[in-house]
DRENPA-3360 file (N, C-alpha, C; in nm, 2 decimals, always signed):
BEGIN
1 = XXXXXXXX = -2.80/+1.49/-3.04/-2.83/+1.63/-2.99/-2.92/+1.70/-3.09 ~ -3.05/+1.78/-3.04/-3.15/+1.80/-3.11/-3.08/+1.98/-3.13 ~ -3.12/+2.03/-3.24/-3.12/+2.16/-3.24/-3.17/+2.26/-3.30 ~ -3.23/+2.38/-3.24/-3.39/+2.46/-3.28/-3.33/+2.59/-3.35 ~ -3.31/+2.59/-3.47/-3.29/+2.76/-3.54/-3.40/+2.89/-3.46 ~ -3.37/+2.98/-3.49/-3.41/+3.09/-3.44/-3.42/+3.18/-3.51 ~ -3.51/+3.31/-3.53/-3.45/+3.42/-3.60/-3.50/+3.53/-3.46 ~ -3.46/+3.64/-3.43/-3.47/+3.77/-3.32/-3.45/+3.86/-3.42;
9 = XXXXXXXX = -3.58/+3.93/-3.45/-3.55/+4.05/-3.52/-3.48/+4.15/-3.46 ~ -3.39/+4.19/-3.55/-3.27/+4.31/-3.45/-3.25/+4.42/-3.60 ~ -3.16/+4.51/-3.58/-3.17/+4.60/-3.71/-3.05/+4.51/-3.77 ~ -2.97/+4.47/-3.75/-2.91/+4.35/-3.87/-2.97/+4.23/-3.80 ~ -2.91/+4.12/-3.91/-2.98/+3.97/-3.92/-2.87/+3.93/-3.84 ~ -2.95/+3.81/-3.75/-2.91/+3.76/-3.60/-2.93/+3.65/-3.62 ~ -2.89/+3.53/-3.62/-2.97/+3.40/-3.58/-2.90/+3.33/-3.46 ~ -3.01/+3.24/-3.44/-2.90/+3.20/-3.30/-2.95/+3.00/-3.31;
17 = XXXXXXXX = -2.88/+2.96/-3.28/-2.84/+2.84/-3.28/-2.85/+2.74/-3.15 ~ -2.96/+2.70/-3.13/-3.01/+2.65/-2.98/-3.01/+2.51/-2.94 ~ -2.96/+2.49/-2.85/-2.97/+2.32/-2.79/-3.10/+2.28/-2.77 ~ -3.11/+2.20/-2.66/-3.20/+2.12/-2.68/-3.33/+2.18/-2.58 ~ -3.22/+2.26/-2.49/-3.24/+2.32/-2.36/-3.30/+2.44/-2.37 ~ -3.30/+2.50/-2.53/-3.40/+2.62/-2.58/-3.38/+2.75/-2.54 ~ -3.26/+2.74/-2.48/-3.18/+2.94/-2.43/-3.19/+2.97/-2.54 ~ -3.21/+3.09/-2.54/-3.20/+3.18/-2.66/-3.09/+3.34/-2.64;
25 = XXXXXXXX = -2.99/+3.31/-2.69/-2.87/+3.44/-2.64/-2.95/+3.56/-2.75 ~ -2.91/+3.66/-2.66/-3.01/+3.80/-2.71/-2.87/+3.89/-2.70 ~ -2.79/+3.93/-2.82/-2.64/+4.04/-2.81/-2.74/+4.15/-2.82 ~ -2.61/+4.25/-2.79/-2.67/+4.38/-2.79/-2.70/+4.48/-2.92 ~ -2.77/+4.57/-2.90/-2.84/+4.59/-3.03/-2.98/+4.63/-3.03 ~ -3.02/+4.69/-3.12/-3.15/+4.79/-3.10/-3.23/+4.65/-3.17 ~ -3.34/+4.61/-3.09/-3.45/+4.53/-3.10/-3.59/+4.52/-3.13 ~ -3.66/+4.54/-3.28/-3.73/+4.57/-3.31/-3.87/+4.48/-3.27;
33 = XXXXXXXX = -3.99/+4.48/-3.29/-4.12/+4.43/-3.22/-4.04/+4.26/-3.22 ~ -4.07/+4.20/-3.13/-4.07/+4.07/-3.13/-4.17/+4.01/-2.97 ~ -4.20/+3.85/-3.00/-4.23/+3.77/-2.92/-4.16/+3.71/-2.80 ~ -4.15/+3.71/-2.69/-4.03/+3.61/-2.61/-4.15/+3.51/-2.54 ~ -4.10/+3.37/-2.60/-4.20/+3.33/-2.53/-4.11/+3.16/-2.44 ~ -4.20/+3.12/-2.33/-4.17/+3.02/-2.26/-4.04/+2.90/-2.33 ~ -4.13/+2.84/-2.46/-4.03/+2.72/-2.54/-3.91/+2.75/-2.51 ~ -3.86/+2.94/-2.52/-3.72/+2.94/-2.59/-3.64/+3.04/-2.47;
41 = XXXXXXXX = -3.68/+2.98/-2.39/-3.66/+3.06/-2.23/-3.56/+2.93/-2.20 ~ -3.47/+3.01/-2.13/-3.42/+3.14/-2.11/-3.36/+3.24/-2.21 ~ -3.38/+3.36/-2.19/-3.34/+3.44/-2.26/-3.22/+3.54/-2.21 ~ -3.09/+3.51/-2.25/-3.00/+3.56/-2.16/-2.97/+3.68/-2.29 ~ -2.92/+3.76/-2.20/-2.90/+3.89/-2.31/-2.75/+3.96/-2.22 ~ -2.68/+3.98/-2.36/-2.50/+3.98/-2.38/-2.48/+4.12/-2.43 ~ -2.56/+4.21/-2.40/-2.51/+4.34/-2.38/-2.63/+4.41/-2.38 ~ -2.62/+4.56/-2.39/-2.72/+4.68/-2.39/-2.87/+4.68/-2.49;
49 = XXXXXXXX = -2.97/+4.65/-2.44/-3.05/+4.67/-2.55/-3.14/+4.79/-2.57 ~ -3.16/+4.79/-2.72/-3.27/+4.90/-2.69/-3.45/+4.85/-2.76 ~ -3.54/+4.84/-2.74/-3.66/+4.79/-2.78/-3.70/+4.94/-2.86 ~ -3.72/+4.89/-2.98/-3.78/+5.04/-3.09/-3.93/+4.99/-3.08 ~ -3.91/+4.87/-3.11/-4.05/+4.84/-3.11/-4.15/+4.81/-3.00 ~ -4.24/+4.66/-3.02/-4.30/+4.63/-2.87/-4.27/+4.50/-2.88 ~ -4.22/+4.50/-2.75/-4.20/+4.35/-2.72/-4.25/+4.30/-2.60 ~ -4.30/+4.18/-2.64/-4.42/+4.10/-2.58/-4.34/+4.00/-2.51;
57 = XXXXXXXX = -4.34/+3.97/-2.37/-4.25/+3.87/-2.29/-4.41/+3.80/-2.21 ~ -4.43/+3.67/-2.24/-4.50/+3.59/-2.25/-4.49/+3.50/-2.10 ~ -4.57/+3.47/-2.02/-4.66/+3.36/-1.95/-4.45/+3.29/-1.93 ~ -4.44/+3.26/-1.78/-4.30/+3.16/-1.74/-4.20/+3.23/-1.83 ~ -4.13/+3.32/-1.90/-4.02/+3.35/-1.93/-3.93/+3.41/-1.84 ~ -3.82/+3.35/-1.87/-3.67/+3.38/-1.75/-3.59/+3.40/-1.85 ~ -3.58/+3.60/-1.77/-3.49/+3.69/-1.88/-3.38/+3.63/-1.80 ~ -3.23/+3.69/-1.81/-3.10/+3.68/-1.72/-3.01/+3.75/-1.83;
65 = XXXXXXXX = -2.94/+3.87/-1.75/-2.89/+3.96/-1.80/-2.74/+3.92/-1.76 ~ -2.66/+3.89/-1.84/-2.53/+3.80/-1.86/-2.41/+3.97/-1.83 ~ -2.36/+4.03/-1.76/-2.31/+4.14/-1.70/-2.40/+4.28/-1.69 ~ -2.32/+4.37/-1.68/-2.41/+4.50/-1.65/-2.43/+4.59/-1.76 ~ -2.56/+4.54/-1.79/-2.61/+4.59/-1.87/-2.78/+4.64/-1.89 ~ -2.83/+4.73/-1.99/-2.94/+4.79/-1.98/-3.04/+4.75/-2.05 ~ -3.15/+4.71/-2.02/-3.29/+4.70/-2.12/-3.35/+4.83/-2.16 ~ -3.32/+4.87/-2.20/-3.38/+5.05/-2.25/-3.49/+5.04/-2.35;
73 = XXXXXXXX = -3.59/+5.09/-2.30/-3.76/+5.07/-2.39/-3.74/+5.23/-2.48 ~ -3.77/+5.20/-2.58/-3.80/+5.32/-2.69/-3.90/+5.32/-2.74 ~ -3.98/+5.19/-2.77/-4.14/+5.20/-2.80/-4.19/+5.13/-2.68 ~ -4.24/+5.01/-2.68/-4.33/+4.95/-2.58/-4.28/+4.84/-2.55 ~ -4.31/+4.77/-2.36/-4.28/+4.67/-2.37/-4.42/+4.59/-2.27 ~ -4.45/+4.45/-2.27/-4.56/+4.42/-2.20/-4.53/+4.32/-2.17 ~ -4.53/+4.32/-2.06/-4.50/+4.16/-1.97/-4.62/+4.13/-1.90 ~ -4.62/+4.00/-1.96/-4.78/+3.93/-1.94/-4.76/+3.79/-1.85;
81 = XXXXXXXX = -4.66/+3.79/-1.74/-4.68/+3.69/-1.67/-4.79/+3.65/-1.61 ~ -4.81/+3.52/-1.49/-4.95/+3.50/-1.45/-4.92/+3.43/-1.32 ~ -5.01/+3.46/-1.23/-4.98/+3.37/-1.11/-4.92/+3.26/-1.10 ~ -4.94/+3.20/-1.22/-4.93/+3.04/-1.20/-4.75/+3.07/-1.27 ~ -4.71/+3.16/-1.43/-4.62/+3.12/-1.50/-4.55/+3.26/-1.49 ~ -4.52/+3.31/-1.37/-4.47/+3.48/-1.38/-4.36/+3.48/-1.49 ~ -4.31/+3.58/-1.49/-4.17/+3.62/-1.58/-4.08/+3.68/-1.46 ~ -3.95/+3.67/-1.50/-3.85/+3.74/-1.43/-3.75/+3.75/-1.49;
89 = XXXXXXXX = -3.68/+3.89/-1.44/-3.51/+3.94/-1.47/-3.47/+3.93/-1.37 ~ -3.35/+3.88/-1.36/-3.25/+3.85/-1.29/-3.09/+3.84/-1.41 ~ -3.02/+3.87/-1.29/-2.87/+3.83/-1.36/-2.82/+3.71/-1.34 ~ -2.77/+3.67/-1.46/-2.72/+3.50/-1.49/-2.60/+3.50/-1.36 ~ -2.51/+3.62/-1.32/-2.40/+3.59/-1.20/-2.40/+3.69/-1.10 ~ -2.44/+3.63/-0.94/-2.45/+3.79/-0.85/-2.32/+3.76/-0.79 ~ -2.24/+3.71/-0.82/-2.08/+3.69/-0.77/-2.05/+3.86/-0.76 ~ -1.99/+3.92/-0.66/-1.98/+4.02/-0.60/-2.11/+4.16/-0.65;
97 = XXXXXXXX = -2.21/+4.10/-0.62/-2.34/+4.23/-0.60/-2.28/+4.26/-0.47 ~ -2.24/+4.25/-0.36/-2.28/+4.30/-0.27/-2.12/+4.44/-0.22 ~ -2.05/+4.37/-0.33/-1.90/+4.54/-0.37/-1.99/+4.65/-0.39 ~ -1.90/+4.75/-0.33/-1.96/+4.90/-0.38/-1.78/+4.88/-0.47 ~ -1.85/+5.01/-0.52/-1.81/+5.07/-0.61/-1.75/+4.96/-0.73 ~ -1.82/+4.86/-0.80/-1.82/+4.75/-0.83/-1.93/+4.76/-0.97 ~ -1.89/+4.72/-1.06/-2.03/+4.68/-1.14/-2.03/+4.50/-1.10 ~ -1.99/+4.40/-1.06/-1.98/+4.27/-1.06/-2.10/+4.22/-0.95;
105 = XXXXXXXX = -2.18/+4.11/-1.04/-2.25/+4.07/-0.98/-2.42/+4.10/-1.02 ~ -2.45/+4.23/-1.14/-2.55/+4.26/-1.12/-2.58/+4.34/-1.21 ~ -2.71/+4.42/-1.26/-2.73/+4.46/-1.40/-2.77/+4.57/-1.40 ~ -2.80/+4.65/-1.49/-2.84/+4.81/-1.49/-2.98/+4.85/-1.45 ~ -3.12/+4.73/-1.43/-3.18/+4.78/-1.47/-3.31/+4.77/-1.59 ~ -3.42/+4.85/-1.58/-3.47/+4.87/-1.71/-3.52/+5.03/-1.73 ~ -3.49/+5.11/-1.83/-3.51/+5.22/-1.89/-3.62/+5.24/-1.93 ~ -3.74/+5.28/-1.90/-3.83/+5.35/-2.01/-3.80/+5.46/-2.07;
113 = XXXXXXXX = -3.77/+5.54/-2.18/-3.73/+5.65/-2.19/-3.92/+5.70/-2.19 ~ -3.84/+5.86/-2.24/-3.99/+5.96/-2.25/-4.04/+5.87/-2.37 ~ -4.18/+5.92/-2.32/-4.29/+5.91/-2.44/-4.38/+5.98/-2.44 ~ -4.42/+6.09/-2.51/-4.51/+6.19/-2.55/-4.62/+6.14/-2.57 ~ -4.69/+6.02/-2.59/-4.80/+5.97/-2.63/-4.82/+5.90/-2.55 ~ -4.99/+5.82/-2.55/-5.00/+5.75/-2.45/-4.98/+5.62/-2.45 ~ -4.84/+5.58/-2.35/-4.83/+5.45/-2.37/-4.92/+5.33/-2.34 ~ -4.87/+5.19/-2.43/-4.96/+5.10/-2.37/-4.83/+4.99/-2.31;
121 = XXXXXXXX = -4.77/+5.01/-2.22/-4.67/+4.95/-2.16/-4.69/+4.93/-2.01 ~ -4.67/+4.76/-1.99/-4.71/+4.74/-1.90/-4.61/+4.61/-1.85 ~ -4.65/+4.61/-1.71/-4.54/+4.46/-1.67/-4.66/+4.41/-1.53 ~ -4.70/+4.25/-1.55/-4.77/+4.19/-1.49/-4.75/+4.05/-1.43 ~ -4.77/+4.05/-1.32/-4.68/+3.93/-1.26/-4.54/+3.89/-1.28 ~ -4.46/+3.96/-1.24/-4.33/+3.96/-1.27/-4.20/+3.99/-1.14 ~ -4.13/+3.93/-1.17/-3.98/+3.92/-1.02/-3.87/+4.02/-1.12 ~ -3.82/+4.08/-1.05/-3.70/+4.16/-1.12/-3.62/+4.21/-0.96;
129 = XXXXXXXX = -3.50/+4.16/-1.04/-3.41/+4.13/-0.92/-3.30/+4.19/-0.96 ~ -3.18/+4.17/-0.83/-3.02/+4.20/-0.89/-2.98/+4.29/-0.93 ~ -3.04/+4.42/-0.97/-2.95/+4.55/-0.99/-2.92/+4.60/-0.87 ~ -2.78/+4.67/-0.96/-2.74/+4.74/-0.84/-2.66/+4.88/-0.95 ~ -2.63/+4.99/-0.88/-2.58/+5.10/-0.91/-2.49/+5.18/-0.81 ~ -2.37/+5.20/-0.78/-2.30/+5.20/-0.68/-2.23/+5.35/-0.68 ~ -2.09/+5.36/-0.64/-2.03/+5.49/-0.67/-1.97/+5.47/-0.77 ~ -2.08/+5.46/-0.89/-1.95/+5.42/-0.99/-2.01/+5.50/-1.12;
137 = XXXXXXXX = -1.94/+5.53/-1.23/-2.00/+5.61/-1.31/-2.08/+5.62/-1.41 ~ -2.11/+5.50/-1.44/-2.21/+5.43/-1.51/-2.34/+5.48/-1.42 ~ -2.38/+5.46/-1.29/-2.46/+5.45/-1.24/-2.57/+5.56/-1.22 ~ -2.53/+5.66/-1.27/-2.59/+5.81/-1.27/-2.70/+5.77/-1.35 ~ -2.84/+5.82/-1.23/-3.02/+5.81/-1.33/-3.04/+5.68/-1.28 ~ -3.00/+5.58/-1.20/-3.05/+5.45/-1.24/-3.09/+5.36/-1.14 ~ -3.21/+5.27/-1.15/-3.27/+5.18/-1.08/-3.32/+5.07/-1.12 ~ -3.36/+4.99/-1.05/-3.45/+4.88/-1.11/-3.52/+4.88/-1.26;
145 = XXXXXXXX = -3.63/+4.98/-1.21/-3.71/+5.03/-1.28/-3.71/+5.16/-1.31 ~ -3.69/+5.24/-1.40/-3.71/+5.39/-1.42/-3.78/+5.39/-1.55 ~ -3.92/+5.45/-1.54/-3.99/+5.51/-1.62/-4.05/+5.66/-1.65 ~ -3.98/+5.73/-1.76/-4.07/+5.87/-1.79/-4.15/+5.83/-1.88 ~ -4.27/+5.75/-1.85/-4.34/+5.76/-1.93/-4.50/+5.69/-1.83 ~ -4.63/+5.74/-1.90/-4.73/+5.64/-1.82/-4.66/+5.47/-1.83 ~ -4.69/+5.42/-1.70/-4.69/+5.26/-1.70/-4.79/+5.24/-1.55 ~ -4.81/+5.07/-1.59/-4.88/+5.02/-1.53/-4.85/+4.86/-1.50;
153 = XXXXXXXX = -4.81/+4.83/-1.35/-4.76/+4.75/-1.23/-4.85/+4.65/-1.18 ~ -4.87/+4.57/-1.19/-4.93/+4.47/-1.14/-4.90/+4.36/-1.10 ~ -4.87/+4.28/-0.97/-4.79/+4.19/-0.91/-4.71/+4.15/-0.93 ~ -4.61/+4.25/-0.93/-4.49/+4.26/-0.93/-4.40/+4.29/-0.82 ~ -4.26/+4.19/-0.82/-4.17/+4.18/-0.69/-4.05/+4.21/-0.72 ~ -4.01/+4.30/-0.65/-3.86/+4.41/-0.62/-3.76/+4.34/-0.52 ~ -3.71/+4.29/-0.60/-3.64/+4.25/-0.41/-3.48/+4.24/-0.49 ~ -3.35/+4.21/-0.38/-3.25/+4.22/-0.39/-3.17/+4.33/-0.50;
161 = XXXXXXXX = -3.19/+4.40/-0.49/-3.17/+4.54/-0.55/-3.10/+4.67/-0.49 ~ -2.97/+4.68/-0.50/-2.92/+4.81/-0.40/-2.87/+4.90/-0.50 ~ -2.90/+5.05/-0.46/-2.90/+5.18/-0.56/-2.85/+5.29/-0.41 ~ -2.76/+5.27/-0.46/-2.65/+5.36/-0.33/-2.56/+5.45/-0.43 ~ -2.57/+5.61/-0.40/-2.52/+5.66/-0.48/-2.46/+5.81/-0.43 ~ -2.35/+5.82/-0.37/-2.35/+5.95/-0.26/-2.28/+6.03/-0.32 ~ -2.20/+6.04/-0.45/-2.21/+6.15/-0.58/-2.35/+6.25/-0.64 ~ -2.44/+6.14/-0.67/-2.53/+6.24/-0.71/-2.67/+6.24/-0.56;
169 = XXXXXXXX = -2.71/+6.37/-0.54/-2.80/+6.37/-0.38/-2.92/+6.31/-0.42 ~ -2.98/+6.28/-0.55/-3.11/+6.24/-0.55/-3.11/+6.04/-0.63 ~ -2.97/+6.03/-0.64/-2.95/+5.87/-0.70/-3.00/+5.80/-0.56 ~ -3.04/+5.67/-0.62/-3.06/+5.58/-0.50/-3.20/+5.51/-0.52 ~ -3.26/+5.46/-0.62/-3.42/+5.46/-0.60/-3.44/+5.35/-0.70 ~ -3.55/+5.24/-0.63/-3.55/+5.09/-0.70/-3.66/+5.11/-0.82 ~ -3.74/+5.27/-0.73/-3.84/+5.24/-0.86/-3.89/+5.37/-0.88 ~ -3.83/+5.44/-1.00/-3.82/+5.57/-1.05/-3.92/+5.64/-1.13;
177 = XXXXXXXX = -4.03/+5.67/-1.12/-4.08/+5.73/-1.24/-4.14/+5.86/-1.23 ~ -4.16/+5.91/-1.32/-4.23/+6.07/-1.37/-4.32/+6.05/-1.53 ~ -4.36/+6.20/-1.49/-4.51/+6.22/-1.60/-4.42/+6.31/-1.68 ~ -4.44/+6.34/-1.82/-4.42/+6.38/-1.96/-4.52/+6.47/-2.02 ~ -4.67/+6.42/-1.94/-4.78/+6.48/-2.04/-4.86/+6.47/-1.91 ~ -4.95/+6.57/-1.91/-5.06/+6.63/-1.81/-5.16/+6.48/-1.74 ~ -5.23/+6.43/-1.84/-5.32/+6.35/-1.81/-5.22/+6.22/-1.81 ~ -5.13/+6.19/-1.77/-5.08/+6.08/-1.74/-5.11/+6.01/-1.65;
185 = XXXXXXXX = -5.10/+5.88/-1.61/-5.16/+5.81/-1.51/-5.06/+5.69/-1.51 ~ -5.01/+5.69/-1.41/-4.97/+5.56/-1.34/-4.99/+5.49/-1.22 ~ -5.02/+5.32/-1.27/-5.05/+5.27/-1.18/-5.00/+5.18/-1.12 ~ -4.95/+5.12/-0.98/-4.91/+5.04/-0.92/-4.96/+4.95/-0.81 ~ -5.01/+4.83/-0.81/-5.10/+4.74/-0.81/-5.05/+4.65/-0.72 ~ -5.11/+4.57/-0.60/-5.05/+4.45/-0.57/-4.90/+4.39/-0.58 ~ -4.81/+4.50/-0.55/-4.68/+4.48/-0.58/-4.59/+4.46/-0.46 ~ -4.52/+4.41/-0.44/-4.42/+4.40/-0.36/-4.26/+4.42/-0.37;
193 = XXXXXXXX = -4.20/+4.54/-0.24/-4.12/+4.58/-0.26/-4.01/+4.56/-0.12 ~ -3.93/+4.48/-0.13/-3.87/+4.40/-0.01/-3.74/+4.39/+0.02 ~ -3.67/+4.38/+0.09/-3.52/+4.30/+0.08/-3.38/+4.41/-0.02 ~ -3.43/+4.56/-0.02/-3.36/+4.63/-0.10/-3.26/+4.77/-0.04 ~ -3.20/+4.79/-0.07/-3.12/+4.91/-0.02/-3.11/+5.02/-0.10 ~ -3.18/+5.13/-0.07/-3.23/+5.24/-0.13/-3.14/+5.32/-0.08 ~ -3.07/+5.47/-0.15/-3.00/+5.56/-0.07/-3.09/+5.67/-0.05 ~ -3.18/+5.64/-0.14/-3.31/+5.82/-0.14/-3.40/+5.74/-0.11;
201 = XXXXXXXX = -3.47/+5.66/-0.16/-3.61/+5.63/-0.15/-3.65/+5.51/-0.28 ~ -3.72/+5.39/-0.20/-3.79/+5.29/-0.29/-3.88/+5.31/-0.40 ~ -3.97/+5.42/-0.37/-4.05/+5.45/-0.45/-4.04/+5.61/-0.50 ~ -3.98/+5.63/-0.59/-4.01/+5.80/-0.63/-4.07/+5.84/-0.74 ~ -4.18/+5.91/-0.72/-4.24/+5.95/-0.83/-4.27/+6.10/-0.83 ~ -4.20/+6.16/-0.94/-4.20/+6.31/-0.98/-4.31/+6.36/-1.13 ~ -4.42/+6.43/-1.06/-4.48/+6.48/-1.15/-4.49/+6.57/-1.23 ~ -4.40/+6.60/-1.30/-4.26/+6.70/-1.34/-4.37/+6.81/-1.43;
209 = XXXXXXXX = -4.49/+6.76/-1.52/-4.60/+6.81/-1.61/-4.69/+6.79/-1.51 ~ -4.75/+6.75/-1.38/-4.89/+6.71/-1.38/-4.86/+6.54/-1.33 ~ -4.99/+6.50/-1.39/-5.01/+6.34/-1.42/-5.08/+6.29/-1.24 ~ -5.07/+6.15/-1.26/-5.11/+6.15/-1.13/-5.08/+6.00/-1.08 ~ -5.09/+5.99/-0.99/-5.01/+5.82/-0.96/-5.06/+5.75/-0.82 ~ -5.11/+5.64/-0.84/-5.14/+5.53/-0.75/-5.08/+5.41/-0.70 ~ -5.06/+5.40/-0.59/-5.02/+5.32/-0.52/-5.13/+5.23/-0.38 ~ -5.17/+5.09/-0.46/-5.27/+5.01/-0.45/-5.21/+4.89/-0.38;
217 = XXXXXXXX = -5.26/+4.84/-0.27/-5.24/+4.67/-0.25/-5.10/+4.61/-0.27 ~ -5.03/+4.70/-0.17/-4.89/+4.68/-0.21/-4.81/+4.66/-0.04 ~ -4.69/+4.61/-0.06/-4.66/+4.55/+0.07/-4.45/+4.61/+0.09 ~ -4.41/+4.71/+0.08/-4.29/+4.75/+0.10/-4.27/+4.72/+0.23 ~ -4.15/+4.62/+0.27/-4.08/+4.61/+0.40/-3.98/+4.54/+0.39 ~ -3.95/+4.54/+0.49/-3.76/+4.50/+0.51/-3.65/+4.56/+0.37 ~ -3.70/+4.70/+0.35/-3.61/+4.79/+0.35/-3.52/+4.85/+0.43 ~ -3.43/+4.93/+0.32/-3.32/+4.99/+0.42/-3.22/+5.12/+0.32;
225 = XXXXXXXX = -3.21/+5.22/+0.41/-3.12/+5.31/+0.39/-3.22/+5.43/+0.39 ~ -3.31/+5.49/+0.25/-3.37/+5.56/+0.22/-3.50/+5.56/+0.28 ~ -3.56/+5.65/+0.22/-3.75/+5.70/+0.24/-3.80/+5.55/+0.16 ~ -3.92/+5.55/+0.25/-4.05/+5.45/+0.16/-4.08/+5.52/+0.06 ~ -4.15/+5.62/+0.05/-4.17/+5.68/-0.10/-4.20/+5.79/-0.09 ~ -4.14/+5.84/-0.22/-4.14/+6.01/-0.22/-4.23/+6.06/-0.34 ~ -4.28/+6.13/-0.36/-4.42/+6.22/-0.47/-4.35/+6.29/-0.46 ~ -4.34/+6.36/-0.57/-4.35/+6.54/-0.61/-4.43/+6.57/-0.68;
233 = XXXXXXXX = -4.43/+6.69/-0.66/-4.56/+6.77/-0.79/-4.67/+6.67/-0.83 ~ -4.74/+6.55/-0.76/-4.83/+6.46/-0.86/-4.93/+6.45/-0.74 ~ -5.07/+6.44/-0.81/-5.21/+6.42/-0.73/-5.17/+6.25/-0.72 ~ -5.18/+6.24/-0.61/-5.17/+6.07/-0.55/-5.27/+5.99/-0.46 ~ -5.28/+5.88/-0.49/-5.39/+5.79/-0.45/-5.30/+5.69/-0.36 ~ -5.31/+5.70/-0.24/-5.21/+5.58/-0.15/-5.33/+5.53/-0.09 ~ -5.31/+5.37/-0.12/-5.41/+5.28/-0.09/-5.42/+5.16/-0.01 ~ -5.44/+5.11/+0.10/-5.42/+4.97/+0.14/-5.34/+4.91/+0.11;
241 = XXXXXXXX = -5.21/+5.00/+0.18/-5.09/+4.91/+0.13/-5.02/+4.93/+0.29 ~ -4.94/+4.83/+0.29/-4.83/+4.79/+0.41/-4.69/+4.84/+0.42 ~ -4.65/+4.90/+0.53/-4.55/+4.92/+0.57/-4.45/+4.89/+0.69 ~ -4.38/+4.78/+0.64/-4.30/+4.75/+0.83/-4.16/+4.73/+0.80 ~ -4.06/+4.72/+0.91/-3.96/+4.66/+0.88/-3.89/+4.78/+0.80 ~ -3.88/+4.86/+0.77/-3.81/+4.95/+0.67/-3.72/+5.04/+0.75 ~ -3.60/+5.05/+0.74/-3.48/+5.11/+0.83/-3.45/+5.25/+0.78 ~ -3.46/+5.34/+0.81/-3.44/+5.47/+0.77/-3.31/+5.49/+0.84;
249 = XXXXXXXX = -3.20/+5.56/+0.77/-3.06/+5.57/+0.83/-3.05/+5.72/+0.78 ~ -3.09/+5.77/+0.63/-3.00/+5.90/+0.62/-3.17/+5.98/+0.68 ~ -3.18/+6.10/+0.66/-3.24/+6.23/+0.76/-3.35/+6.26/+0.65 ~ -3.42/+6.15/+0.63/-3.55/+6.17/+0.61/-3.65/+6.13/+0.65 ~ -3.79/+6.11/+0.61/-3.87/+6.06/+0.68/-3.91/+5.96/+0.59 ~ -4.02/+5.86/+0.67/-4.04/+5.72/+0.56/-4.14/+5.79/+0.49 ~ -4.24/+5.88/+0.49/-4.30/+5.94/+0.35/-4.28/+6.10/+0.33 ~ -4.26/+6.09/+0.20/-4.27/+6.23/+0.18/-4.40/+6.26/+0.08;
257 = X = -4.44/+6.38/+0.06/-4.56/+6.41/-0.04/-4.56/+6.50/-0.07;
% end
């Protein structure tokens, strides 16, 4: 049996101890700049993180989030998948995703918190799957993706994701973000958003300062529950993108602006 040492910078010393098979277990714990790259993929991660620094997820890396738990960004993160070697999160077990009021089966999520400055955080070619947020109380604020801060989206896929939340009236949404600072800009690219159960809306973006936000070459359908996408307060650019298949049940409309 062959076996590869490791070190994962974290604010105490971690090492991890790997087969042959090159997983790399990620505990929870504030995570300062590091590399994830293909060799030592999968990268399963065993509780809440938080990224202080920037972390670089490299070309074929498969995250898997071992219960419900959160990837929470505090400096930067950039996912550099590629047509050929995408990256994805997913959870290691969806053994009951599909319980309400349930955390089993599925994960928190990823957090961008605010950032006052201009971020260089990005995710490119990438699958992120398997959250869910239910009536349950953990679940307040939360989606797939939630960003207050600029980011930028590029062929990236949403799918199997339900955010059902009938406690709070505006929970429910796979892909969350808002502006911080006036000239912000976010972009969303050639993405794909499918196969999800929204209670508000797939796409919400609140321009809470300003900012402004695009939506490019993107393909949302075979949704269900909520709105296709909702803007507030932000100058928006809706562009050659597709809409079918999407089931509106509560009393809104499929766009708001």
């Amino acid at each position: 049996m062959k076996y590869l040492l490791r070190i994962l910078t974290f604010t105490f010393s971690s090492l991890f101890l790997l087969n042959s098979n090159a997983q790399t277990y990620v505990p929870g714990g504030t995570l300062a700049s590091a590399n994830w790259t293909s060799d030592a993929s999968p990268y399963i991660i065993q509780g809440d993180i938080e990224i202080t620094g920037k972390l670089k997820v490299g070309p074929g890396v498969d995250v898997q989030i071992d219960g419900y738990y959160q990837i929470v960004v505090l400096g930067h993160l950039q996912v550099d998948g590629t047509e050929l070697m995408p990256v994805s999160f997913s959870a290691v077990d969806t053994t009951g995703w599909h319980l309400d009021i349930s955390t089993s089966g599925g994960w928190r999520g990823i957090y961008a918190k605010v950032n006052y400055t201009r971020d260089s955080s990005y995710l490119k070619h990438c699958l992120i799957k398997d959250t869910k947020s239910n009536n349950n109380e953990l679940a307040n604020g939360e989606a797939a993706l939630r960003a207050e801060r600029e980011i930028f989206l590029d062929h990236c896929e949403f799918t199997h994701h339900k955010h059902y939340n009938l406690t709070y009236g505006n929970q429910g949404v796979i892909l969350w973000m808002s502006s911080v600072i006036e000239d912000q800009n976010t972009v969303v690219q050639n993405c794909k958003f499918h196969n999800n159960k929204a209670f508000h809306s797939v796409i919400l973006y609140n321009g809470i300062i300003g900012g402004t936000f695009e939506l490019k070459n993107s393909h949302i359908h075979h949704n269900s529950e909520g709105l296709g996408i909702n803007l507030l307060n932000t100058h928006a650019l809706i562009e050659n993108n597709e809409f079918d298949h999407n089931v509106v049940t509560h009393p809104f409309s499929a766009v708001i602006l």
